[in-house]
N, C-alpha and C positions, 0 to 999 in steps of 0.2 A: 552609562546606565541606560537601560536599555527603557523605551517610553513605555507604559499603559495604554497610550491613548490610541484608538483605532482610525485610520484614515476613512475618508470620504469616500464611498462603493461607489463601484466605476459607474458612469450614466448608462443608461439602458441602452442608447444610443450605440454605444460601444459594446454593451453584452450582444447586441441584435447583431451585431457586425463579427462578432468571434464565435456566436454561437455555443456548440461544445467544448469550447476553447477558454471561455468567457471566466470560470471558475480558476482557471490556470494562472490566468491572470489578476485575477484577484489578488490571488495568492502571492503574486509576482510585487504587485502592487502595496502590500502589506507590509513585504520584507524592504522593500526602499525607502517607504514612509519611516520604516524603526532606523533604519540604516541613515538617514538624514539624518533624524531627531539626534540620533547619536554623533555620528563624525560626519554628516553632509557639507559643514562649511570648510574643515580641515581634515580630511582624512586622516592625515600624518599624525597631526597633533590631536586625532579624535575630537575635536573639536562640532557640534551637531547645530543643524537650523534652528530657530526660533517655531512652533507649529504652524503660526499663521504663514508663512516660509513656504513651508515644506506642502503645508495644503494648498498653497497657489501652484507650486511645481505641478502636484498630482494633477488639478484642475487643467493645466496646461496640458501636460503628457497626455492625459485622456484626451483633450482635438488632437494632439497632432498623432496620436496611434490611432484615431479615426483616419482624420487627411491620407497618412501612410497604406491603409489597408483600402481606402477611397481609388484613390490615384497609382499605386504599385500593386495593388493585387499578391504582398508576398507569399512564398508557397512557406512561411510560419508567419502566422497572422498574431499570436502572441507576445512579438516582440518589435519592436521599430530595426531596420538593419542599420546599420550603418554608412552603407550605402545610399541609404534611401533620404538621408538626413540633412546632406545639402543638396539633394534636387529639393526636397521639404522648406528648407528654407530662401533657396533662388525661388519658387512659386509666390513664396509670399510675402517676397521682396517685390516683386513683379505687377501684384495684384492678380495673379493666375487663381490664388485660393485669397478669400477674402471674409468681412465677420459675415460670421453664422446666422445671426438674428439680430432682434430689435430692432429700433428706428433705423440703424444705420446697418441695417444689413446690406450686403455688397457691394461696402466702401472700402479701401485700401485698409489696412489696419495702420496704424500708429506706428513711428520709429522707435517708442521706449515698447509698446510691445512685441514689435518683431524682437528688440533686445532681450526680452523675456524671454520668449520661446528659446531664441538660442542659449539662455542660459540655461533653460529645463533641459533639451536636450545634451546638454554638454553636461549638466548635472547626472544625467540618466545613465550616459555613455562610462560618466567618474563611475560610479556605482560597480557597473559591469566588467569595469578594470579594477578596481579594488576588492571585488567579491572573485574574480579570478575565472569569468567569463569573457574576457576581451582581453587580446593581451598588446594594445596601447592604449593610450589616453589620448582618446577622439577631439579634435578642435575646430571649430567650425572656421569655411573659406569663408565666408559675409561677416564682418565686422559690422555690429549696428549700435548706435550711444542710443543719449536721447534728447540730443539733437536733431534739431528739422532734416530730414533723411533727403536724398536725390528726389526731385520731385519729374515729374513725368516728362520724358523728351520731347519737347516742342518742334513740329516742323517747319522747315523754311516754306516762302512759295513756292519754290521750282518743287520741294519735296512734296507738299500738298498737291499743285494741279498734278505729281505724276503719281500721285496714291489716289486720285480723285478717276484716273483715265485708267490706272489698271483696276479696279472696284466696277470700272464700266464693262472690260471685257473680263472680269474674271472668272476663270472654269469652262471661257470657250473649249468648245472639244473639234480634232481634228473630223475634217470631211469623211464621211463613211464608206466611201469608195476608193477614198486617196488612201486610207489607210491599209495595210497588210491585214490579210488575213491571220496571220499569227499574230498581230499587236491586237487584233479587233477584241480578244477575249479579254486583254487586261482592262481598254478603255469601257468591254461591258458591266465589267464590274464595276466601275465607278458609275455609270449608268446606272444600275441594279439598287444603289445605294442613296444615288439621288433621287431617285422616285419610290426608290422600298418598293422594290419587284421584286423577286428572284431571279438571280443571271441567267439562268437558260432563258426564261421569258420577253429578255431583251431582246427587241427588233432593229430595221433600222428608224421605224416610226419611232420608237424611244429617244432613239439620238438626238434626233431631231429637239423632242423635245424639254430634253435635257440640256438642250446646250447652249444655252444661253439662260440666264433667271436674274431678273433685277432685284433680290432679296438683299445680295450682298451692295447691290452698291446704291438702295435705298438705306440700309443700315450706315455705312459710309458718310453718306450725303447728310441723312436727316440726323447721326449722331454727332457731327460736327456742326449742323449750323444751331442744335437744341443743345448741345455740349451734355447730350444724354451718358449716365451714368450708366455701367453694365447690367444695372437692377433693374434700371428704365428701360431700358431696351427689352430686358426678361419679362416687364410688368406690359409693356405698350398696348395698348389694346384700340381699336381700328377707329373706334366714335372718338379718341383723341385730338384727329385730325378733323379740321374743316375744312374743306376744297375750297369756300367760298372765301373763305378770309386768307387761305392759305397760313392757318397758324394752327400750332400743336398745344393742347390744351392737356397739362399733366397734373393729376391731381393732386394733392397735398399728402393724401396715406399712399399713395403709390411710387413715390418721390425718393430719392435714397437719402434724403434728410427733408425734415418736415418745414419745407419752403410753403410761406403764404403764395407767393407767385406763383401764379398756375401757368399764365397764356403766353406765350413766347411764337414771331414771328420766323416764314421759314424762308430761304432764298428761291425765287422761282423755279431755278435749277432744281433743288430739293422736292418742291412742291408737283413738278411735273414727273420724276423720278418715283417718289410715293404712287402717284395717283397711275401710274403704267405698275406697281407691283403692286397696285389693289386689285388691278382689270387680273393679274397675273395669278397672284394667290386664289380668288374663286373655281378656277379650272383644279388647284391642287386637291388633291383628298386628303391630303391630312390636316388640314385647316377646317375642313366639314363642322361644321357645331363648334370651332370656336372664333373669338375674336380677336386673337393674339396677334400682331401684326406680323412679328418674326417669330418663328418657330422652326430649332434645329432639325436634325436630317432622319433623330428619332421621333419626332414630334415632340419634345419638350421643351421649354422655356431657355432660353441663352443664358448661358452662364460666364462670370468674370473671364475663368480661366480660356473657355473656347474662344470668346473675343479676343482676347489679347494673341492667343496665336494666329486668329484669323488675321488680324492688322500686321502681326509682324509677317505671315505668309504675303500679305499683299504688298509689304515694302520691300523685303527681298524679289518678289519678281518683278516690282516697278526698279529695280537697281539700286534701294533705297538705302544706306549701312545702317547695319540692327547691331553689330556690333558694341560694347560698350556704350550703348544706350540703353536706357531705361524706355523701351515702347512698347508703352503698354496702352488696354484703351482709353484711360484718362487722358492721353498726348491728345486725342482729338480735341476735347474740351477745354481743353490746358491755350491751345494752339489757338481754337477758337479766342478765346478771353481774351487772351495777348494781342489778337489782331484785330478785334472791334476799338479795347482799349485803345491802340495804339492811332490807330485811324479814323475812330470818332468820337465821342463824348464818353464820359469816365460811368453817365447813366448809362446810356446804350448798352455798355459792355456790364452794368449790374443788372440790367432786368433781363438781359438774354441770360446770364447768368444765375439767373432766379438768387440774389444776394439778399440777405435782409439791409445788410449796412456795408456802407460806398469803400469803408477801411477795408472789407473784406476785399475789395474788388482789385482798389488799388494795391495794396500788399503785396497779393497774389500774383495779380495778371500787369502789372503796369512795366513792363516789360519791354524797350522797343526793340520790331524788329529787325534781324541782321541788316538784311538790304535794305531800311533805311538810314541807318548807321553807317554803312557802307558809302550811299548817297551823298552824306556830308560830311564824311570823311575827304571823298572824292573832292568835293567841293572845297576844301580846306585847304587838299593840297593843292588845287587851280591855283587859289588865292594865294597861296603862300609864295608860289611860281612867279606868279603876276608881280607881286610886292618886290620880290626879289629884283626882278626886269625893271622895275617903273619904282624911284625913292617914292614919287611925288601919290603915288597910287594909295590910296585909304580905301582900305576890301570894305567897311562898312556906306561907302559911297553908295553900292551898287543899293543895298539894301536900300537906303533911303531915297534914291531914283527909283526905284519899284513903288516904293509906297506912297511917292506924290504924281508916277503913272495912275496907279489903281484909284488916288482921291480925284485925279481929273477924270477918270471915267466914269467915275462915280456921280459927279455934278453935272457931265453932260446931258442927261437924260431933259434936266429941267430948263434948259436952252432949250433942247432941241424940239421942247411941246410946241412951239411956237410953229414948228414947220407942218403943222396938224390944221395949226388955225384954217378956218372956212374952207379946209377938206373935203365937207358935206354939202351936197346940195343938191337941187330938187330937178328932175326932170320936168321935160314935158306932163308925161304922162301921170307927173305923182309920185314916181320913184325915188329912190336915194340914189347918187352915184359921191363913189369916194374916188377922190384924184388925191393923191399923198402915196410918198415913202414913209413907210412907220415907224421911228427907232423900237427895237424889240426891249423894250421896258415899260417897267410898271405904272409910269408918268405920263407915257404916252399913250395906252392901252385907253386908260382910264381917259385922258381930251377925247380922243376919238369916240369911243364910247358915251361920251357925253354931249357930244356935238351929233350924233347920231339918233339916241333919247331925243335932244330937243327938236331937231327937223324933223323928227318921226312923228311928234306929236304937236307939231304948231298947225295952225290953221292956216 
């Protein structure tokens, strides 16, 4: 039986995007809605959705026939291809396309709603095979539940310092003389593009100063030690940063979730990389009037998906495998967490982390890394060697020799005040002279210091 009820008119959003098209689809839209209501859950058995169902689908189809005519440009705009439907859902598996609005815009989406989408499209695609426009029944490559989904590829150290060192030269361009005159036209286009000239107007002054820009590997640097979000990085704006504290200060509405923590500290490295593409960005014109820190090659704000290819661009030519990983740019942040965790207090890694609660922190990032795993792995099997060579050998020996090493160094300092005693003493002339070796601790600092005070001040 066929519904009465009229489905939900597509968002303006989407008529804006179809234009004179936009009615077409409507109509397109009308007859799915009935065609659900009716046999959407069973076509065979005519069996139909529930409405509330069938209204989320539509709600659904309406982003992703936006994303699709967004990102494919198809030459028919009134329908999602087929084709286009798992690049559509590899993007936002990836985080390439992410939410649209509210608080949490520009955060990964959710495993049960990637699972969604792919059910709309796979709904959509049933549709167009049973009305006898398609002739298979489409099924999507990405399996997604809704279950906690792959969470973002964490890099080792060796793969961090070599994404850290190509982010430094990335985009050098070859010498302008060494180059062929027949190559020089392709690399002025890229020229033309980086500065938004027109190619013929490329010189070799241009090259110059095209060819090298610490944009990318301020984003790099300061996205990893702030474990910025792709929103944060689109929001950044330049009074963020204090030189003086070297700390990035992100407000709480500009944040991709509404963190009380504002102030997070940044690595010196970071800090002198920033402050060299601030002196940098003034000379640009496309930055004129505003205070955005990064801003792409159009002048507009970064967005998820351009990060994530730019990260994966810079691990492919650092040698890095992209392959069957999930690197997207949440891995910098992801990476970060793991390894403050890992290496120092479970706070340090929630306030860099801007966390409300420590569960989050731990959950998440408590993670150790490879090569320290490796380390005492290594160490296991010394010992197990060792055991095997020596019955009489106990591996936790070594252990507790280290730890009554470390308490005898620990107690020497207060023997050794004594070798400070009457250190201090007076010249001729009124002066002080110190004659002593000083053990470099806090016990001795403090004798000296005080035998110093008092001959400084006796009569």
């Amino acid at each position: 039986m066929t519904s009465t009820k009229s489905p939900a008119a597509i968002t303006e959003a989407l008529q804006e995007k179809l234009g004179d098209a936009a009615e077409d689809v409507q109509r397109a839209y009308r007859d799915l809605h009935t065609w659900m209501i009716d046999k959407g859950k069973n076509p065979r058995r005519e069996i139909g959705l529930n409405e509330s169902t069938a209204k989320n689908y539509l709600n659904r189809l309406d982003q992703l026939h936006r994303f699709s005519i967004t990102y494919f440009d198809p030459d028919d705009p009134t329908k999602i291809e087929d084709e286009h439907a798992d690049d559509l859902l590899l993007m936002i598996d990836r985080a390439e396309i992410t939410k649209q609005r509210g608080k949490n815009k520009g955060e990964e989406y959710g495993e049960s709603t990637k699972r969604k989408f792919a059910d709309t499209l796979e709904c959509y695609f049933r549709w167009q095979y049973y009305e006898g426009t398609m002739d298979y029944e489409w099924e999507p490559k990405i399996n997604f539940s809704d279950e906690k989904g792959e969470s973002a590829y964490r890099f080792t150290y060796r793969e961090l310092g070599l994404l850290f060192e190509e982010a430094e030269s990335y985009g050098a361009l070859p010498s302008y003389y060494d180059t062929p005159v027949d190559e020089r036209e392709k690399i002025d286009g890229l020229v033309a593009q980086r500065l938004g000239i027109p190619k013929e107007d490329v010189t070799r002054n241009d090259w110059l100063h095209a060819d090298w820009s610490g944009k990318v590997n301020s984003m790099v640097t300061v996205g990893f030690d702030a474990g910025l979000a792709p929103i944060e990085i689109g929001n950044a704006e330049t009074h963020w940063y204090d030189p003086k504290s070297n700390t990035l200060k992100i407000p709480t509405k500009y944040a991709c979730k509404e963190r009380e923590k504002e102030e997070i500290g940044l690595s010196d490295r970071s800090g002198d990389v920033l402050s060299g593409w601030f002196q940098e960005r003034r000379h640009l014109e496309k930055y004129d009037g505003s205070n955005k820190i990064w801003l792409n090659r159009e002048g507009n704000s970064y967005q998820s998906g351009s990060l994530c290819n730019l990260l994966r661009n810079l691990c492919e030519e650092a040698g890095i495998k992209t392959d069957d990983r999930k690197i997207v740019w949440y891995s910098l942040r992801q990476t970060m967490g793991r390894n403050v965790t890992a290496e120092g207090e479970l706070s340090e890694a929630n306030d860099q982390l801007r966390h409300e609660r420590y569960e989050t922190t731990q959950e998440a990032y408590n993670q150790t890394p490879v090569e320290k795993l490796q380390l005492r792995l290594n160490e296991t099997q010394r010992k197990a060697e060792k055991a095997a060579a020596d019955p009489e050998y106990n591996p936790f020996a070594e252990e507790a020799d280290a730890t009554s090493s470390t308490a005898t160094t620990n107690t020497r300092p207060a023997q050794e005040t004594n070798e400070t005693t009457a250190a201090v003493s007076k010249t001729h002339s009124g002066g002080l002279h110190i004659d002593a070796v000083i053990p470099d601790t806090t016990e001795a600092r403090v004798d000296i210091t005080r035998q110093i005070l008092q001959d400084g001040t006796e009569e």
